[in-house]
C-alpha positions as CSV (number, residue, x, y, z in Angstrom):
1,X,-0.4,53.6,69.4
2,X,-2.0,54.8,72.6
3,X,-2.8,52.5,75.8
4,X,-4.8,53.1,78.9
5,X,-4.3,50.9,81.7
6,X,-6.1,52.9,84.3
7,X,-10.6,52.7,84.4
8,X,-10.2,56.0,86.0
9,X,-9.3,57.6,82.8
10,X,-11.2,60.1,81.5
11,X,-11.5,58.9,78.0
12,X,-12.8,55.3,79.6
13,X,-15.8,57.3,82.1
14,X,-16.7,59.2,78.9
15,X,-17.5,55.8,76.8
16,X,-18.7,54.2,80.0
17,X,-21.5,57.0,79.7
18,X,-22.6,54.7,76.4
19,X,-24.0,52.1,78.7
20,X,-26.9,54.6,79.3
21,X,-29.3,55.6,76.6
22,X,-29.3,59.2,77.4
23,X,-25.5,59.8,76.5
24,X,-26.0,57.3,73.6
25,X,-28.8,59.6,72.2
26,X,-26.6,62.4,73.1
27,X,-23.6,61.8,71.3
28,X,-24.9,59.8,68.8
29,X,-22.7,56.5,69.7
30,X,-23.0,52.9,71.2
31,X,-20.6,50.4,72.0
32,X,-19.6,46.8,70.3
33,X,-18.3,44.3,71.9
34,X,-16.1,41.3,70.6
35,X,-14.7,39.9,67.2
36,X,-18.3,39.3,65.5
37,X,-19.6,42.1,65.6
38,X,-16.7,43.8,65.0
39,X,-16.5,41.8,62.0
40,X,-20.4,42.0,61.2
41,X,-19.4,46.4,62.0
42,X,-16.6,46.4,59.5
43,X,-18.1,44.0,56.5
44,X,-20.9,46.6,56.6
45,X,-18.7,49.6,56.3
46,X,-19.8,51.4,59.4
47,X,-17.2,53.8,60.9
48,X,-15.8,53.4,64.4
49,X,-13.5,56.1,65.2
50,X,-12.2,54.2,68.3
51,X,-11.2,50.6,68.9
52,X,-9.8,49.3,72.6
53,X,-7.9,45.8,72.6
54,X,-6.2,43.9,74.9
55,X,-2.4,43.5,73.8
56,X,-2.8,40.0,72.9
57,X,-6.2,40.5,70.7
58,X,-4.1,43.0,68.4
59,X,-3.0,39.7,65.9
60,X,-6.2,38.7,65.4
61,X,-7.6,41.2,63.6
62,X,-7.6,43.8,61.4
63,X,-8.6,46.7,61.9
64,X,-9.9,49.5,59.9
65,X,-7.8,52.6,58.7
66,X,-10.4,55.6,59.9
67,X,-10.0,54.0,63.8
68,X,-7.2,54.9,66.3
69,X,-6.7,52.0,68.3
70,X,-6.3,52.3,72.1
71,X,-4.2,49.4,73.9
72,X,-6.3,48.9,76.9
73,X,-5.5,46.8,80.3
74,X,-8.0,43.9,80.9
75,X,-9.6,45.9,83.6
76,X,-10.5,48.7,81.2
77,X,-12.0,46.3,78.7
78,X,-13.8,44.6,81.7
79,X,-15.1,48.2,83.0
80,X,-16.7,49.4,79.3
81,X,-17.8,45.6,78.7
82,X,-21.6,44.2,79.8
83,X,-21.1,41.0,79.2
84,X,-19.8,38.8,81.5
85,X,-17.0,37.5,79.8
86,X,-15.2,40.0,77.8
87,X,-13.6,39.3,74.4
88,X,-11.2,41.4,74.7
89,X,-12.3,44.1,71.8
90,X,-14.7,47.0,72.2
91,X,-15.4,49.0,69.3
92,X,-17.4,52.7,69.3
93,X,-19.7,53.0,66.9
94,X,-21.7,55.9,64.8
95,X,-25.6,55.8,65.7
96,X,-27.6,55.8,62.0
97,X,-30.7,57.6,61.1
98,X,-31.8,56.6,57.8
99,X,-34.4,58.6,56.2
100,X,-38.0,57.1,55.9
101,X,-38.2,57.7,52.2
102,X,-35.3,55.3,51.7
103,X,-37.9,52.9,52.6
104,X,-40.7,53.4,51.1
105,X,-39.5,51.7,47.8
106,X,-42.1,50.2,45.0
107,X,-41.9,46.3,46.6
108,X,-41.0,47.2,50.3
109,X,-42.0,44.6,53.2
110,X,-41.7,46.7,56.5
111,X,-41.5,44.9,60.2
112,X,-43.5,47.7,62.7
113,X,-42.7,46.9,66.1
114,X,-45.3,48.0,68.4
115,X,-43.6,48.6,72.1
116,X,-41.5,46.0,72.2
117,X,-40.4,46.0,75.5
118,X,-37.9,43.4,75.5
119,X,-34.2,44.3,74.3
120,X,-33.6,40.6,73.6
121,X,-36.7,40.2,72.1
122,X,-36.0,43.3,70.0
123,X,-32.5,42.2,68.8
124,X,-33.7,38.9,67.7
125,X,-36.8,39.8,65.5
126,X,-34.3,42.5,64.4
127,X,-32.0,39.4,63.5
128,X,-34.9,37.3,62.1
129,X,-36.0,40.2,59.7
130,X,-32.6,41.2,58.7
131,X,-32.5,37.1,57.6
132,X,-35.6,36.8,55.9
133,X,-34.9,40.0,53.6
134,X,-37.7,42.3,55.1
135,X,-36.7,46.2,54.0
136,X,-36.4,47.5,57.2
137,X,-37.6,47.5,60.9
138,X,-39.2,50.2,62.4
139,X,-39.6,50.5,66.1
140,X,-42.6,52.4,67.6
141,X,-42.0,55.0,70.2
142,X,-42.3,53.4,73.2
143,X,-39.8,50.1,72.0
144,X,-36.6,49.3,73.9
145,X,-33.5,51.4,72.5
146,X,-32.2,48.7,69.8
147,X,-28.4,50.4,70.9
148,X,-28.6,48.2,74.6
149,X,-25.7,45.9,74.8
150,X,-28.6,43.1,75.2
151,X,-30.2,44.0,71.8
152,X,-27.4,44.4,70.0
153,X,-25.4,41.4,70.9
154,X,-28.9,39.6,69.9
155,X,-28.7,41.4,66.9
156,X,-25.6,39.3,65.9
157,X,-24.4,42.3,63.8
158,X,-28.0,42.3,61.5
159,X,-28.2,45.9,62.7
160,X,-25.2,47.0,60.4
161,X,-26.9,45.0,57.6
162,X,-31.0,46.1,58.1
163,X,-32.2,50.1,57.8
164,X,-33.8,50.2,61.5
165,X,-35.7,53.3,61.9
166,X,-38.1,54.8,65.0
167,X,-41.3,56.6,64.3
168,X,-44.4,57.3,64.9
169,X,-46.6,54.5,64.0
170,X,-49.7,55.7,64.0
171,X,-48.7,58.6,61.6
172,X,-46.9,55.9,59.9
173,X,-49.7,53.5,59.0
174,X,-51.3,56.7,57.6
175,X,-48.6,57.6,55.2
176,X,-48.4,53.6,53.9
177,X,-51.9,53.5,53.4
178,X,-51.5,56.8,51.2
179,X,-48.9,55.0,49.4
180,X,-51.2,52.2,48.8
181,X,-48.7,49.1,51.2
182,X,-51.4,46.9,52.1
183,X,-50.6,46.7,56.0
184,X,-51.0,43.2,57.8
185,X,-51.6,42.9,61.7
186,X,-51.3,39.6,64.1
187,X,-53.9,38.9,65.9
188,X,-55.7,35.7,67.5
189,X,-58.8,36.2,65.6
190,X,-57.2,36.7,62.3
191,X,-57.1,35.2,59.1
192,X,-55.0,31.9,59.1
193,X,-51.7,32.9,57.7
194,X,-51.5,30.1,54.8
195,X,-54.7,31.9,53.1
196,X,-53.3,35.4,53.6
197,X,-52.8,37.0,50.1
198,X,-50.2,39.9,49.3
199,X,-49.2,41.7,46.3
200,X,-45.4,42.8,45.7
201,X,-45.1,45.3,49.0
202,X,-46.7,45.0,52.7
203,X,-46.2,46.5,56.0
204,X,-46.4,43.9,59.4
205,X,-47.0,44.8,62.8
206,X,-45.8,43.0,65.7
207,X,-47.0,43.7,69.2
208,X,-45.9,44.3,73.4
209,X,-45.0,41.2,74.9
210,X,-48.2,41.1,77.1
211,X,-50.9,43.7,75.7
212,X,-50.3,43.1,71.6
213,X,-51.2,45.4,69.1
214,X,-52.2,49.0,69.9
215,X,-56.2,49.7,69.1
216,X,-55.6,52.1,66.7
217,X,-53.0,50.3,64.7
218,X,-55.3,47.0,64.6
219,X,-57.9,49.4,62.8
220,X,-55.7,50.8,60.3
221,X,-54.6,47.7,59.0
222,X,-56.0,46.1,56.0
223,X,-56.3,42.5,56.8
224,X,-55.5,40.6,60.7
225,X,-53.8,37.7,60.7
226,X,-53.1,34.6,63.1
227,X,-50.9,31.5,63.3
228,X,-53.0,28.5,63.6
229,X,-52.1,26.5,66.8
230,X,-52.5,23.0,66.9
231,X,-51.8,22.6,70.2
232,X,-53.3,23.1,73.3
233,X,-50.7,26.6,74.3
234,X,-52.8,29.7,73.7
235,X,-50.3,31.8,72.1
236,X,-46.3,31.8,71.3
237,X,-43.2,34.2,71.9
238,X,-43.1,37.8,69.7
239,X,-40.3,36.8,68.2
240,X,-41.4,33.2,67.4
241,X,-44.4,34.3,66.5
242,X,-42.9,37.1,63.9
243,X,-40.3,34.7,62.5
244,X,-43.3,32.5,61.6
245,X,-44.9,35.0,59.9
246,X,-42.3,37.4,57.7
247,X,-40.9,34.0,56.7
248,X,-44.6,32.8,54.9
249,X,-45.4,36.7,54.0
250,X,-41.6,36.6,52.7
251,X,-42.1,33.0,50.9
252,X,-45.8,34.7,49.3
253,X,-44.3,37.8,48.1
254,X,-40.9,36.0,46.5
255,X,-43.0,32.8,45.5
């Protein structure tokens, strides 16, 4: 079994690189840290061709036959983890790219993230959707990278579990309405949620923290929709605000 005790190793810089989208994009990889996800990584089948453990993590697990597992000192797990207290288990793992027709089934229920800017933000409704039993999320253009340390460790391993996909959403909307998925938008002058009404398959779209919905993707959808508030607070948190409503679209369309 190998070990690396040294962060000036070359094999260490290279998957340090993985903090940074651009060499995540480039080689197709991110980085998981700590027994969850791990677990979450391995219960979903994905592959991870390398795992690094401390020496005294190696009884607590097991781990899968396709990885070679690297011994690592604590100050190499400490240099390739973002968190600020390591586990003592960092995993590499292959970036997905499901196709778009895998999605597009007969009684789909899509989550369209509109420029989520937020990677917490983006892990959690990533989490929420993964619990409610949406299809799949799909992440506009301009969204955080869902493969940040912050978004996936919010994620709590629903990534493995949920197709996540990024596209164009403006071409997107086009080809749902083509395939006749009736596509729902929030908005504070929408229809109250509790009168919404929805057939077996529907598209959602969630907007930026601060701006909302994009123009052109409020005028493609079929129907607006809003959370009555009975207080006196204006409006709530994206991800409170989604959770609220995939669970009553959810609750409709299984009801």
């Amino acid at each position: 079994m190998k070990t690396i005790h040294s962060t000036q190793n070359s094999f260490v810089k290279q998957l340090k690189k993985l903090h940074k989208k651009k060499y995540r994009d480039q080689m197709s990889q991110f980085l998981i840290e700590g027994p969850h996800l791990f677990a979450e990584a391995l219960s979903a089948g994905q592959v991870m061709p390398y795992l690094l453990v401390e020496e005294d993590k190696l009884q607590t697990f097991q781990p899968p036959k396709d990885s070679e597992v690297i011994i690592c000192s604590e100050d190499v797990i400490r240099t390739l983890s973002q968190t600020e207290s390591p586990q003592g288990i960092i995993a590499v793992c292959h970036i997905l790219k499901p196709p778009m027709t895998d999605i597009l089934q007969s009684n789909c229920s899509l989550a369209l993230l509109d420029d989520i800017q937020d990677p917490g933000n983006l892990g959690t409704l990533i989490r929420t959707a993964e619990v409610l039993g949406m299809t799949a999320v799909v992440l506009g253009k301009h969204c955080a990278d869902m493969y940040n340390s912050k978004a996936v460790r919010a994620t709590q391993g629903a990534l493995f579990h949920l197709p996540v996909i990024r596209d164009d959403l403006n071409g997107l909307v086009n080809k749902l309405a083509q395939a006749n998925v009736p596509i729902f938008a929030t908005a504070m002058d929408g229809l109250p949620l509790e009168k919404v009404q929805i057939e077996r398959k529907y598209a959602v779209v969630f907007g930026n923290e601060g701006r909302g919905i994009d123009e052109h993707l409020l005028s493609a959808a079929n129907e607006r929709i809003s959370i009555p508030m009975a207080g006196k607070t204006e409006s709530l948190n994206v991800t409170v605000a989604a959770g609220i409503v995939m669970y009553g679209l959810q609750a409709k369309k299984n009801g």
